[in-house]
N, C-alpha and C positions, 0 to 999 in steps of 0.2 A: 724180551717179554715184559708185561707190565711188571707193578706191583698187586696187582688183583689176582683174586685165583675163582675158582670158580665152586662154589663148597657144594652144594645138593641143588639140582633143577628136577622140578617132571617134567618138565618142557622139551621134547625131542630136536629139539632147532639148536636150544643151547649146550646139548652133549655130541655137536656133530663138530671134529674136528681136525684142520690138514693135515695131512700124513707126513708132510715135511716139515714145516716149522712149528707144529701142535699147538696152534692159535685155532681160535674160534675162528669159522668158514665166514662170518661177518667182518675180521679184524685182519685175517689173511692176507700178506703181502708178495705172495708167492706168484712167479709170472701163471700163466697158461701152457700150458701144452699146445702146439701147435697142429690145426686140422693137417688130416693126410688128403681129404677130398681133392683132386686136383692138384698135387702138390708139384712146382715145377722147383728144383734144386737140383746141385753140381757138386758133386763129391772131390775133394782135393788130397788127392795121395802125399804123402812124405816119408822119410825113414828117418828115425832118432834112434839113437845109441845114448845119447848124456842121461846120467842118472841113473842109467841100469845096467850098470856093472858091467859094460861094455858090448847086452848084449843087443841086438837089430831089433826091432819094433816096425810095424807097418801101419800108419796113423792113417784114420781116414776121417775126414773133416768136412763140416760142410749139411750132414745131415739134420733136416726137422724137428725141434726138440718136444719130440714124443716119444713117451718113456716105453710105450709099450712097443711099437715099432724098433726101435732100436734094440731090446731087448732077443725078439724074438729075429731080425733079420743079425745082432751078433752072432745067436746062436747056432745058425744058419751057415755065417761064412766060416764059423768054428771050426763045426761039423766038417763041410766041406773039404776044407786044408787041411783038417785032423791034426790042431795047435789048439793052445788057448787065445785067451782075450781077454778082452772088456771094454763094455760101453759106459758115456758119460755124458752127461748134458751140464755144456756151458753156457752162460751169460745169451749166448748169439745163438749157439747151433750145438746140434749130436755128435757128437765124437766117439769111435768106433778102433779099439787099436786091439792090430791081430799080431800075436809072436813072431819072429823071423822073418824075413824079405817073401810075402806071399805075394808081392804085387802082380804080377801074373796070372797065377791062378783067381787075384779079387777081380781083376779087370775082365774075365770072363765071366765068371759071376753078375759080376752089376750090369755086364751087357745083356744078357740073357734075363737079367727083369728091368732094360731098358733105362737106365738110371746113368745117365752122365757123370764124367769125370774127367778129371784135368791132375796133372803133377807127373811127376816122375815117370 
């Protein structure tokens, strides 16, 4: 952040600000969300154990880095497998990691709303 701060506007342009890096919407260097219109993308399965105390993780990589998609299609394959999760958006793409080896049960999931994938 700079050294400026912003003391009193009545100006409504100047009190509107990102929700992630809380810079002015003019000064914002935050990428874009990515349109779902048409989106074509390929999901990439993996399994990681390092880092978590030995236990299985089902990574799914690959997805369009929109927050609210992600959001609500985690909560979706949650639900379904009846584990937890969490999604994340990196640099490139959404990332999507469910508890324990559910690859199976994800891979019928993402067929049935058509959505390709490759991995494991």
């Amino acid at each position: 952040m700079k050294n400026t701060r912003l003391v009193y506007s009545t100006d409504p342009k100047d009190n509107v600000r990102c929700p992630q890096c809380k810079e002015l919407k003019g000064e914002c260097q935050c990428r874009p969300q990515d349109s779902m219109e048409g989106a074509q993308f390929t999901v990439v399965f993996r399994l990681e154990k390092g880092g978590r105390g030995g236990k299985t993780v089902t990574v799914m990589d690959g997805f369009p880095r929109n927050e609210d998609y992600l959001k609500t299609l985690a909560k979706e394959l949650k639900a379904k497998c009846g584990v937890g999760g969490t999604h994340t958006l990196s640099d490139k793409s959404g990332i999507i990691e469910i508890q324990g080896d559910k690859r199976d049960q994800l891979k019928k999931i993402l067929e049935g709303k058509k959505i390709k994938y490759k991995g494991v």
